[in-house]
TORSE-160803 format. One record per residue (C-alpha): residue in one letter; x, y negated, z. Coordinates in steps of 0.02 Angstrom, whole numbers, padded with zeros to 5 digits, always signed. Layout:
BEGIN
AXYZ
...
END
This chain:
BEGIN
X+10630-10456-02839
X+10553-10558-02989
X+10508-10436-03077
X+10410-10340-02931
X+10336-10505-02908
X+10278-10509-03098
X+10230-10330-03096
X+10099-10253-03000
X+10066-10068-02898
X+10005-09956-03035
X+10165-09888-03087
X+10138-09816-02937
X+09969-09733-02953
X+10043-09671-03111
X+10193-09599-03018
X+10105-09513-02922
X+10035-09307-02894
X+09920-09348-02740
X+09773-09406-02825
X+09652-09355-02944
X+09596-09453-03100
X+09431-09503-03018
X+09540-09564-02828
X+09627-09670-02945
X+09525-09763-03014
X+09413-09786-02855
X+09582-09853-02782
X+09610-09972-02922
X+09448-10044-02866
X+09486-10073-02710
X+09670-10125-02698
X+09726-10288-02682
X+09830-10392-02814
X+09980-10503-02765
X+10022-10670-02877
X+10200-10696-02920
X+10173-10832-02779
X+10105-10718-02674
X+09920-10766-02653
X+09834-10617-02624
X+09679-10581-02748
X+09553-10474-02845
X+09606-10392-02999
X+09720-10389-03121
X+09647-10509-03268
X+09640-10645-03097
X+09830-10607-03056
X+09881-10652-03262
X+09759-10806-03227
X+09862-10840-03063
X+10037-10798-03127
X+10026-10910-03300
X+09998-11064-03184
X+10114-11020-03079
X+10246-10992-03235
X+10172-11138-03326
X+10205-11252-03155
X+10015-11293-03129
X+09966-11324-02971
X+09782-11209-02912
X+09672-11170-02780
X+09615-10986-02786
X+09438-10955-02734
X+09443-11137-02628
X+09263-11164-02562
X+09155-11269-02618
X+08964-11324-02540
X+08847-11299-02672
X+08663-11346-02659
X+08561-11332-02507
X+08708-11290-02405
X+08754-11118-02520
X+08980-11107-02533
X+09018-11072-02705
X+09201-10987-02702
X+09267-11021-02916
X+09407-10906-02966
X+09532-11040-02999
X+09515-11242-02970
X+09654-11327-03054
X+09622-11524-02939
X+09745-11617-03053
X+09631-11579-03200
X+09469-11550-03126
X+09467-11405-03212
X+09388-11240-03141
X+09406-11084-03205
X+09292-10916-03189
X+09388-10745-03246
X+09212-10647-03272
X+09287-10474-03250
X+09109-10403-03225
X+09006-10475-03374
X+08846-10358-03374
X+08833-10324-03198
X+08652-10399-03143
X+08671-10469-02990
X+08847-10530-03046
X+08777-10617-03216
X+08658-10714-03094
X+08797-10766-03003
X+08883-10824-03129
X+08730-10917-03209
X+08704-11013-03046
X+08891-11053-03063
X+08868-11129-03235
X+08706-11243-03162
X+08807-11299-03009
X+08940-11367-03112
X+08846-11435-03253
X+08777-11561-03102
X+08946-11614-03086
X+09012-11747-03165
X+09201-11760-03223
X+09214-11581-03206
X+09230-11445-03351
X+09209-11255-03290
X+09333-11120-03404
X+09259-10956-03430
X+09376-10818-03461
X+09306-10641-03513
X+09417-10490-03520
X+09391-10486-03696
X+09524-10614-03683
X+09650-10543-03612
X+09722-10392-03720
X+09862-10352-03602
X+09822-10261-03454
X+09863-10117-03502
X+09937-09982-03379
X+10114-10036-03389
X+10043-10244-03301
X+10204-10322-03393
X+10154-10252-03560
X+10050-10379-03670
X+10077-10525-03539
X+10137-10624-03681
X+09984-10619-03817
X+09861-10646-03636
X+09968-10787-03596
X+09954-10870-03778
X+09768-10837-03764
X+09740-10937-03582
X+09863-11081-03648
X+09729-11095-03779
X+09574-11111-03669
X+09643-11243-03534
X+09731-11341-03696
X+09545-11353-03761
X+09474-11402-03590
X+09578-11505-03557
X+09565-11618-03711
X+09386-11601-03696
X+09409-11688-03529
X+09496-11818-03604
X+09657-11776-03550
X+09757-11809-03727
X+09847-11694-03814
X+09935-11599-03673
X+10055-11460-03711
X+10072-11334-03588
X+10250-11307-03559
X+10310-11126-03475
X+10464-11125-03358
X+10628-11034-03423
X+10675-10918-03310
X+10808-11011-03218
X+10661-11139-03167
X+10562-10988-03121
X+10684-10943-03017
X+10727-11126-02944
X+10530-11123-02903
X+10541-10930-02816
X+10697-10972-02741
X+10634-10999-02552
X+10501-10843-02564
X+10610-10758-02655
X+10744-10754-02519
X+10611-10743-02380
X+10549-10583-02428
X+10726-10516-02507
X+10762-10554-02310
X+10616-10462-02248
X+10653-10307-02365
X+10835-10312-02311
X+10761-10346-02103
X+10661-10186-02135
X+10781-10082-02234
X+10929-10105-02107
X+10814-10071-01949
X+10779-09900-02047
X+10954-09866-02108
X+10999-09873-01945
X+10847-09743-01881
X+10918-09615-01991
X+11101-09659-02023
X+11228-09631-01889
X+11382-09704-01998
X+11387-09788-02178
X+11440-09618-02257
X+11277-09577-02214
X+11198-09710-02306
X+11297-09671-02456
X+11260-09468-02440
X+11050-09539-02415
X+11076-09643-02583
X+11175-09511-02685
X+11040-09378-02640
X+10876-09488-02668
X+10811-09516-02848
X+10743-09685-02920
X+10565-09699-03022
X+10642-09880-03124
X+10766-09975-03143
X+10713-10119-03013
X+10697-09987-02866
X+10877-09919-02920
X+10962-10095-02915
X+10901-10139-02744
X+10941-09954-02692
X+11132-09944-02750
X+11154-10117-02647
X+11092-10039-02498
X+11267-09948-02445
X+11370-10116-02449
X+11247-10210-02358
X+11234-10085-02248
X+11425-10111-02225
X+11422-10286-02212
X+11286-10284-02081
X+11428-10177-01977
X+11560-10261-02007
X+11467-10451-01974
X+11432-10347-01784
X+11602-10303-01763
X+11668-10456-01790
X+11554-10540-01685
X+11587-10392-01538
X+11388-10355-01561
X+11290-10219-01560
X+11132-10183-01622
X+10976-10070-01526
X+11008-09915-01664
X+11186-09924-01639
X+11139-09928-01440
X+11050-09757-01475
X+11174-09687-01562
X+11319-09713-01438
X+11221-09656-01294
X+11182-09486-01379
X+11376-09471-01436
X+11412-09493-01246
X+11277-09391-01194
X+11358-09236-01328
X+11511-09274-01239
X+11458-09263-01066
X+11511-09433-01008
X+11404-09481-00871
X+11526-09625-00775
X+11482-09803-00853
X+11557-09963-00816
X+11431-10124-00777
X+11464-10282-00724
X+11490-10237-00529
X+11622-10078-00564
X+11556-09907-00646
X+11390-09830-00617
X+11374-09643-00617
X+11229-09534-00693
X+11190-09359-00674
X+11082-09305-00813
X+11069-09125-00764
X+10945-09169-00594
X+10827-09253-00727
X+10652-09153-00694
X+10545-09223-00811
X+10529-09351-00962
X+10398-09471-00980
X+10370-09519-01163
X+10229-09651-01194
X+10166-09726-01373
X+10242-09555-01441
X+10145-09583-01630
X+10277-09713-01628
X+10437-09600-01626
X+10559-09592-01730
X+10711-09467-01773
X+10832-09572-01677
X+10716-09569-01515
X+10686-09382-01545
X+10890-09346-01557
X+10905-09445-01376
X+10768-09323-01276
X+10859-09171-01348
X+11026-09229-01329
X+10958-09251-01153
X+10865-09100-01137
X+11036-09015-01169
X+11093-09070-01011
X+10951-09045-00907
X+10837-08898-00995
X+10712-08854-00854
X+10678-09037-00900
X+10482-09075-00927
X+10441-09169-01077
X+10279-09257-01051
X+10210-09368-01215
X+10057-09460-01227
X+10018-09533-01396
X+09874-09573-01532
X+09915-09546-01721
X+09770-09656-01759
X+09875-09781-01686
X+10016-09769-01792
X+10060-09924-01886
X+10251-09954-01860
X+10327-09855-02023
X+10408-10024-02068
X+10498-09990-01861
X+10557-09834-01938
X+10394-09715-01824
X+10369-09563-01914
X+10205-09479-01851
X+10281-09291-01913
X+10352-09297-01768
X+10193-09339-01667
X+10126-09191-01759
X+10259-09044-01732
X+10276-09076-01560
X+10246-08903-01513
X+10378-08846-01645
X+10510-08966-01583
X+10482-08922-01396
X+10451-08761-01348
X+10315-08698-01237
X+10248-08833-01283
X+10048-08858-01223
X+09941-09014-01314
X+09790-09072-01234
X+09671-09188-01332
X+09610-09337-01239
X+09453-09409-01325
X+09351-09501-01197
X+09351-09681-01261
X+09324-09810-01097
X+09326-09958-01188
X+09212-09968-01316
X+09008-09970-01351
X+08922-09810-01435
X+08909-09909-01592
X+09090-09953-01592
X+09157-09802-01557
X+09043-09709-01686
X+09087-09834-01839
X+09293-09827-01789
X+09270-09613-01804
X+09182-09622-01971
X+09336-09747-02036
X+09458-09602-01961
X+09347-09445-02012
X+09445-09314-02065
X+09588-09353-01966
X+09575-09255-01796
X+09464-09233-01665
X+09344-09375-01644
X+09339-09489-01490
X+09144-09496-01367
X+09104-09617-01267
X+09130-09619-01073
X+08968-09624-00979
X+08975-09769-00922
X+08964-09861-01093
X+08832-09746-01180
X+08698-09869-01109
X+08791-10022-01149
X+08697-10123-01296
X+08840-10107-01436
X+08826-10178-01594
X+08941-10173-01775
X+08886-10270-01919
X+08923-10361-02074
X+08937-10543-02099
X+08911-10584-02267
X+08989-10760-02288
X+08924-10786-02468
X+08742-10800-02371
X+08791-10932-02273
X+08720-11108-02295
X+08812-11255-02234
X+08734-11412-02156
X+08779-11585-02205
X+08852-11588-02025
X+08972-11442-02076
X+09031-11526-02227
X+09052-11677-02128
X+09151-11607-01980
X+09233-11464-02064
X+09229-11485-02256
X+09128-11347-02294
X+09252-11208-02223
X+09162-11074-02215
X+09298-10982-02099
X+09288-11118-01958
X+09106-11152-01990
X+09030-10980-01956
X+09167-10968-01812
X+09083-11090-01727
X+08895-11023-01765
X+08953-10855-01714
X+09052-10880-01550
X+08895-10970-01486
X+08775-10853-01531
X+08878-10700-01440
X+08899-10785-01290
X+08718-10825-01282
X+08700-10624-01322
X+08797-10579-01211
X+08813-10695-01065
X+08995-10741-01066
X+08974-10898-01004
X+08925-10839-00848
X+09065-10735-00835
X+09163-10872-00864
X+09083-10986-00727
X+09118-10835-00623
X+09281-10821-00655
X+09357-10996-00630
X+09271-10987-00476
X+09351-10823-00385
X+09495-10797-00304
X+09583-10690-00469
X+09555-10852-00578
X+09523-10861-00762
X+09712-10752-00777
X+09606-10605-00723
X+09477-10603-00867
X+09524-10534-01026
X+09494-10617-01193
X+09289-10628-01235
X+09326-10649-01429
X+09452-10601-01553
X+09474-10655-01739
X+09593-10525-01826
X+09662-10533-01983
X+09768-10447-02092
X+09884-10575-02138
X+09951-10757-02057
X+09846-10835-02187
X+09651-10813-02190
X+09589-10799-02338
X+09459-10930-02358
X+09530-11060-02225
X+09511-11213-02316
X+09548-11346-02168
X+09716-11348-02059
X+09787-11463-01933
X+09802-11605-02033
X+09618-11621-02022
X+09596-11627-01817
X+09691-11753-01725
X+09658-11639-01567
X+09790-11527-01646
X+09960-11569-01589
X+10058-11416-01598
X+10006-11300-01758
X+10044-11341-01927
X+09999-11310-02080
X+09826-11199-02141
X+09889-11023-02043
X+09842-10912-01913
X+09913-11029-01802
X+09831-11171-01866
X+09655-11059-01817
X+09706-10975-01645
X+09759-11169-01594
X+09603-11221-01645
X+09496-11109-01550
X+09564-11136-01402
X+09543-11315-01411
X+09370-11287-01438
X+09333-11151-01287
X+09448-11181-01173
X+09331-11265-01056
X+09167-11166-01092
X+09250-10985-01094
X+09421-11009-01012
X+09581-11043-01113
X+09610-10868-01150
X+09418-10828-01194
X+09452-10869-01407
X+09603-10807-01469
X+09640-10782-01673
X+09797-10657-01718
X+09845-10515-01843
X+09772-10334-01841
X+09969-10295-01804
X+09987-10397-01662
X+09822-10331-01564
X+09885-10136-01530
X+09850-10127-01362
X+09728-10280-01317
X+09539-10292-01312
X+09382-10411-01308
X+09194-10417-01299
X+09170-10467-01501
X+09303-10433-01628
X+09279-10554-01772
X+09371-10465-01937
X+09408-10589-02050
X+09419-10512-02245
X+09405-10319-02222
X+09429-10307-02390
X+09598-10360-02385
X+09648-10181-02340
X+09714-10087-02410
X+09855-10236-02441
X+10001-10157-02522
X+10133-10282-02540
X+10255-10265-02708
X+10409-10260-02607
X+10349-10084-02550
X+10416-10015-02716
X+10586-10016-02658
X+10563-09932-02480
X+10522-09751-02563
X+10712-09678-02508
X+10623-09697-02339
X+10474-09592-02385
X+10354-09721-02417
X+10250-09706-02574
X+10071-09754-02611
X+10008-09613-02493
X+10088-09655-02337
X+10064-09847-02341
X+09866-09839-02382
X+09845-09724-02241
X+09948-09845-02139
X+09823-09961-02193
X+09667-09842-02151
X+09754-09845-01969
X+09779-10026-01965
X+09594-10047-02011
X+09566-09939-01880
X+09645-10029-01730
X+09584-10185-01777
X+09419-10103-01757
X+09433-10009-01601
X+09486-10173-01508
X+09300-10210-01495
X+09231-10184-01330
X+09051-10213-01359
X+09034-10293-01537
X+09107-10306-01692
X+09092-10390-01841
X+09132-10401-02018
X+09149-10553-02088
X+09184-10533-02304
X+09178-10629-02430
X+09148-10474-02562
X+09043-10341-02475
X+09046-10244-02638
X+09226-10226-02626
X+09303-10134-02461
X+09392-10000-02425
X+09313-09823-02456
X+09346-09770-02286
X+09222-09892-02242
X+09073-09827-02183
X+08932-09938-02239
X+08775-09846-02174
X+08839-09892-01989
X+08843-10081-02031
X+08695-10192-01982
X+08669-10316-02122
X+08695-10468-02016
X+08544-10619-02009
X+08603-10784-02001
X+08463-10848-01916
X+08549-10777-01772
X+08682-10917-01770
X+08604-11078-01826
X+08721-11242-01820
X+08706-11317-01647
X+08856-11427-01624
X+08861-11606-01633
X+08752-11687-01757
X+08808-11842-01837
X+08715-11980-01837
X+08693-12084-02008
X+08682-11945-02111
X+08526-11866-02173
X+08422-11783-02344
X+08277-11807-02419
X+08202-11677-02520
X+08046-11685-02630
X+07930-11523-02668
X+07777-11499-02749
X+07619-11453-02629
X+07551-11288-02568
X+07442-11235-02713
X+07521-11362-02830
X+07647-11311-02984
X+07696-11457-03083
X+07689-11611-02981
X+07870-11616-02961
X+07884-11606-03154
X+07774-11759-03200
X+07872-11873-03062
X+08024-11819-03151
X+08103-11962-03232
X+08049-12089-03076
X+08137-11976-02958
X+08293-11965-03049
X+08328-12131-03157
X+08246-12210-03043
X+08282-12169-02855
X+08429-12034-02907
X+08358-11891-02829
X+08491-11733-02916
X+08367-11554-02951
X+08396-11391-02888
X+08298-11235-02880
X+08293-11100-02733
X+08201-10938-02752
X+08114-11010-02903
X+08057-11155-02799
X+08112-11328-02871
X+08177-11450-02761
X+08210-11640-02773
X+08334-11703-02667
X+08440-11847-02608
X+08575-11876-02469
X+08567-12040-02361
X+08702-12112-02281
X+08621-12237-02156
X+08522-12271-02009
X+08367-12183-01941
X+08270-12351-01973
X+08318-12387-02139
X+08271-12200-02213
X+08143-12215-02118
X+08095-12357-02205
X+08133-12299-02364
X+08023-12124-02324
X+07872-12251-02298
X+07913-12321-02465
X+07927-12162-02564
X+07770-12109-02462
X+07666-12249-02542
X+07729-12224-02714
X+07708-12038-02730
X+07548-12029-02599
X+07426-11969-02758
X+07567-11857-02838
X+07532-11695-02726
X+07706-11700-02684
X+07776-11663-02511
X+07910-11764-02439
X+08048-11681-02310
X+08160-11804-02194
X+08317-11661-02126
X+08469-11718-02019
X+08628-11695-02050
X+08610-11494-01956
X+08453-11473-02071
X+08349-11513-01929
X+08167-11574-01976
X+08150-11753-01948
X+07973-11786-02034
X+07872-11720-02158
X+07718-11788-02262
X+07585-11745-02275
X+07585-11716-02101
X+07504-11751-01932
X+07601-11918-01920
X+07581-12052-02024
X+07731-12165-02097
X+07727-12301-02008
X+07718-12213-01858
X+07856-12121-01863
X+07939-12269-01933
X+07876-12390-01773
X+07937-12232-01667
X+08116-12226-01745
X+08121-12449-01709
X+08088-12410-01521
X+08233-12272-01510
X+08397-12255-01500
X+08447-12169-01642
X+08601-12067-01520
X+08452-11994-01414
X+08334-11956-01567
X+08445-11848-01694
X+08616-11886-01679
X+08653-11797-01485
X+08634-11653-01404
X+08505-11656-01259
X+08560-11591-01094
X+08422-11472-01019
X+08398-11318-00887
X+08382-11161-00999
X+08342-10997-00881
X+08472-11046-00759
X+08645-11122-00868
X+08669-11270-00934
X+08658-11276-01142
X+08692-11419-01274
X+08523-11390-01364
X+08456-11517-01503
X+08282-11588-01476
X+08196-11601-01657
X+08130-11790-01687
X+07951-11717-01768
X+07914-11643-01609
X+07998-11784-01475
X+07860-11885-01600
X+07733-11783-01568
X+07757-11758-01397
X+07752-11932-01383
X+07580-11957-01475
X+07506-11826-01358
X+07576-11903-01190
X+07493-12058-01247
X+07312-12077-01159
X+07254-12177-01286
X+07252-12038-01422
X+07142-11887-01432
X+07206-11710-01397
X+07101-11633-01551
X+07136-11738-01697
X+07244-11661-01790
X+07231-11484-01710
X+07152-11413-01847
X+07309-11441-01981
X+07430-11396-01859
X+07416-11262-01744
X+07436-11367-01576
X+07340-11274-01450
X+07296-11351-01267
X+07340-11234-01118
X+07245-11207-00968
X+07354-11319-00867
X+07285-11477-00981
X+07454-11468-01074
X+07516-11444-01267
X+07602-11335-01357
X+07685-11381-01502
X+07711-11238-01629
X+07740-11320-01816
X+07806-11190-01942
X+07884-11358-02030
X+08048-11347-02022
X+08161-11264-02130
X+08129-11083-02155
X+08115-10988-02060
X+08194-11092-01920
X+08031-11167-01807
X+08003-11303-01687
X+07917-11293-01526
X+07900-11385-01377
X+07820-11320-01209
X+07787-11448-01087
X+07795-11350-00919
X+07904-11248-00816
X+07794-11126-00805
X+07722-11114-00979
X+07917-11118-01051
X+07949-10956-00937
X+07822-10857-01050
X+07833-10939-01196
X+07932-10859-01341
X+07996-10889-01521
X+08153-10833-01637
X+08160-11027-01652
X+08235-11160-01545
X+08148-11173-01370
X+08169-11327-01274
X+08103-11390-01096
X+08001-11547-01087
X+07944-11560-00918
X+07906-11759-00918
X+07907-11929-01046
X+08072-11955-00990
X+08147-11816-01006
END
């Protein structure tokens, strides 16, 4: 088990006469590594990163979020916390786009005091080589030489890097060692016993199969005596397990006992009156099943076997299915008519179009029932790496970028698609909420998300889940939604466990996690599995975690460059997140200043330099080649206020502009503007700060009721125009206010941040035609 922990698959795409030279190496780009602790990541030169920590008893973070400027999540390689140390393996050096990357990398954490950033090149590392154990020792040597500089260099002392002997390896392993020996062994019995009638039959299966290494031949010449022990621990115990069930019913059925005994006396059968046999989930079958209906058909051969199945559904290999069988039917029974079923009446056009380009190739393709070829599908990509984070996410949720787009998502596709009037709908028939199927789903591949940074340690709403799992998320969720979209509406859970359910929106969490070959597979070939089989299991797996999408689905990866190749890109809409802007709570106290030069204006920024950074701390960061000045403030509304006025008066000459954003990256103020100051500043003294920035506002939007935020810039200005003792026209001219017919405003200021807008309309009637990609909000009076 160690060593196919310290290994990795490529013995096996060197084993192997399925692929050509070119397949190969596309797959080696695309499949998954496996840590000797089992975190899952990207390559090869990460998993020697990954496993000398590991060996050398340092404790890491792979690819642990952090919130970079202006919101952007950085994801480093490695982050070692005891050290401070984080490490980069840059595995594509002269790749454009990923040298840029990388050189915003290095800025970010040159800003950072008390941290030191590692760069490892493959240069490096000499040792990955085809054979992954060969040269391990000259890379290790090479890495302990790079973190013992670092680490000095962070004034650490003289540390020397100690590796663990292998007993302490092995004292470390010890619990995931014997958790996935137990799995292996779990899995291995169930299929002993699918094939294997008797323990001579194990032996004959081992005598007749032939290893590819020494590992897979240790574990295989066990499997006879553990197969032994397993019967012998049921005997003793008067047990019987479901295979051994099988198998003694068809030994009675051969026979031709038909008289059982039950609790209540003996119950009689008559297997020859049987007219037909109803088979359903057939791509599941295995040769055990198979043996019962012909055993049975024996007995009773005018007998009708009826089967209804879906090989693209077939993901239970590790069960012992075997989808040959699905495919010879009409060999194995004779006579034997197949009728393809292909009308999908679940899914949207788009849906069902994207899941037959992932299966193309592999039978007849499914259309779409009539019904659904009007309804408004939709399948697209999130890219999380594009994602900016408010202060109010890093507040509430640390930066994860897994809960945090959750909860801009879900929001956004109800709005899309109405749920929540489905849901008010619901609780208010006679079925209940039990009738309504889930609205959302978050699939993964694994009980572990890969980029799920919080857990229940973090929410004192969670009482039941532990830990930073699946769980921890599905728990979460339904917390959340449970009163806006029923208990049932959010639910998070494997691609595995979702065969056979639906929703609305799929959310896929990391589709480039497939195809995830785990190293324990190595030692399953006597059962036919080799890299073939299990990456189409994975295709299939992708598959129905696809196909559970009723209207939408979505993508959400952290690497778009690296998915699966049976992923068909051209059919995925590059997703916008201006679709799902923050619009939970906002907390109050928390807000950012940041500092630009004018419209027109190049180096004003530049000369106020040294007086916005030694002497009012403002840290430098530049966006799209725009620099930016900024500064966080925890405190009241009042007192940045205050200080805004302040800054106002010193830099009023400097042709800078000034930007006041709440903790959601709402626009508070901006100068130069239509409001001076020290109005805004007398404005902020007469609120509350709860009802300026830090709540939601309650307010009527086209018939349901929606938490919607109410920007303070336009409240302001709304104010100023209410007021009879200012004039309408002022400041029309810089601003783009424009007076209606009715003798009321409209607010449109392109001010906030891009490309998000503000706008207020100020009456029923004008809010019914007015329209804008930004936030709309209803002002029908002062007091509203």
């Amino acid at each position: 088990m160690l060593t196919s922990f310290q290994a990795d698959w490529n013995n096996w795409l060197l084993n192997n006469d399925r692929y050509t030279s070119e397949q190969l190496d596309q797959l080696r780009s695309t499949l998954m590594e496996e840590a000797i602790d089992g975190t899952t990541i990207k390559s090869k030169g990460e998993k020697r990163i990954a496993d000398f920590f590991y060996e050398h008893d340092i404790d890491y973070k792979y690819e642990y979020p952090w919130r970079a400027d202006r919101g952007v999540i950085i994801y480093p390689d490695f982050y070692l916390p005891q050290f401070n140390l984080v490490i980069e393996y840059l595995g594509l050096e002269g790749d454009k786009g990923y040298d840029e990357s990388s050189e915003f990398k290095r800025r970010y954490w040159e800003t950072k005091p008390g941290y030191k950033l590692v760069e490892i090149l493959p240069r490096h590392l000499c040792g990955l080589s085809p054979d992954f154990l060969q040269g391990r020792e000259e890379d290790y040597s090479a890495i302990k030489d790079l973190i013992e500089e670092a680490l000095a260099e962070q004034g650490c002392g003289d540390i020397q890097l100690r590796r663990l002997s292998d007993e302490e390896l092995l004292a470390k392993l010890k619990k995931r060692i014997r958790f996935e020996f137990e799995k292996l062994l779990s899995t291995s019995l169930t299929r002993l016993g699918q094939c294997c009638r008797s323990n001579a039959d194990v032996i004959s299966l081992v005598r007749c199969y032939q290893t590819s290494d020494v590992a897979e031949k240790k574990f295989v010449d066990l499997l006879p005596a553990i197969d032994q022990a397993y019967r012998d621990i049921l005997t003793k115990n008067h047990a019987i397990d479901f295979s051994q069930l099988k198998w003694q019913c068809i030994d009675q059925l051969e026979q031709g006992i038909v008289s059982f005994a039950v609790d209540k006396g003996s119950v009689r059968v008559y297997p020859g009156r049987i007219l037909y046999i109803f088979i359903d989930e057939f791509q599941d079958f295995s040769e055990l099943y198979q043996s019962i209906v012909h055993s049975l058909l024996r007995l009773a051969s005018d007998a009708v076997v009826n089967a209804v199945g879906d090989d693209w559904q077939m993901i239970n290999r590790f069960a012992g299915s075997d989808l040959s069988l699905f495919r010879s039917f009409s060999k194995s029974f004779p006579r034997a008519r197949e009728l393809t079923l292909t009308t999908n009446f679940r899914s949207s056009r788009q849906v069902v179009e994207f899941c037959n380009a992932v299966m193309q190739g592999q039978g007849a393709p499914a259309r779409v029932a009539d019904h659904l070829k009007d309804t408004k599908g939709r399948v697209a990509e999130v890219d999380l790496s594009k994602l900016r984070l408010t202060d109010a996410e890093e507040h509430y949720f640390k930066s994860d970028p897994i809960i945090s787009s959750l909860l801009r998502l879900i929001p956004a596709c109800t709005s899309g698609l109405s749920l929540n009037e489905i849901a008010t709908n619901a609780k208010s028939s006679h079925h209940g909420s039990e009738a309504i199927k889930p609205f959302f789903y978050i699939l993964t591949h694994t009980n572990y998300p890969r980029g799920l940074k919080v857990g229940a340690d973090d929410f004192s709403f969670i009482k039941k889940a532990k830990g930073r799992g699946l769980g921890f998320l599905d728990t979460f969720l339904v917390n959340v939604y449970k009163d806006e979209l029923l208990p049932t509406g959010v639910r998070a859970l494997t691609a595995h466990r979702s065969k056979g359910k639906e929703a609305e929106v799929v959310f896929l969490l990391a589709p480039e996690q497939f195809p995830l070959i785990h190293p324990t597979s190595s030692f399953l070939g006597i059962f036919g599995d080799n890299l073939g089989t299990i990456i189409d299991d994975e295709r299939r797996l992708f598959y129905v975690a696809c196909s559970r999408a009723r209207q939408w689905l979505f993508l959400l990866t952290f690497a778009p460059a690296k998915q699966p190749d049976y992923l068909p890109k051209h059919l995925l809409e590059p997703y916008n997140w201006d679709e799902a802007p923050y619009v939970r709570r906002i907390p109050a106290g928390l807000y950012k200043i940041e500092i630009t030069n004018q419209t027109g204006e190049r180096n004003a920024l530049y000369h106020n330099m040294q007086s916005l950074k030694e002497r009012h701390g403002f840290s430098y960061t530049n966006e799209n080649g725009i620099p930016i000045r900024w500064l966080q403030l925890d405190d009241d509304l009042p007192n940045v206020s205050r200080y805004l006025a302040e800054l106002v008066e010193e830099f009023r000459g400097s042709k800078l502009q000034l930007t006041l954003f709440d903790a959601a990256g709402g626009l508070c103020f901006q100068w130069p503007g239509p409001i001076e100051p020290d109005a805004y500043l007398e404005y902020c003294l007469k609120s509350n700060e709860s009802t300026v920035v830090s709540q939601a506002i309650k307010q009527q939007r086209l018939g349901s009721e929606n938490q919607l935020y109410i920007d303070p810039l336009c409240r302001s200005v709304y104010d100023y125009f209410v007021d009879a003792n200012n004039g309408l026209q002022l400041y029309k001219p810089q601003i783009g206010f424009e007076l209606l017919n009715t003798g009321l405003v409209v607010a449109q200021a392109e001010l906030a941040w891009p490309p998000q807008k503000s706008a207020i309309v100020l009456s029923a009637e004008d809010y019914e035609q007015f329209s804008d990609n930004g936030l709309r909000v209803l002002l029908a009076s002062s007091e509203s």
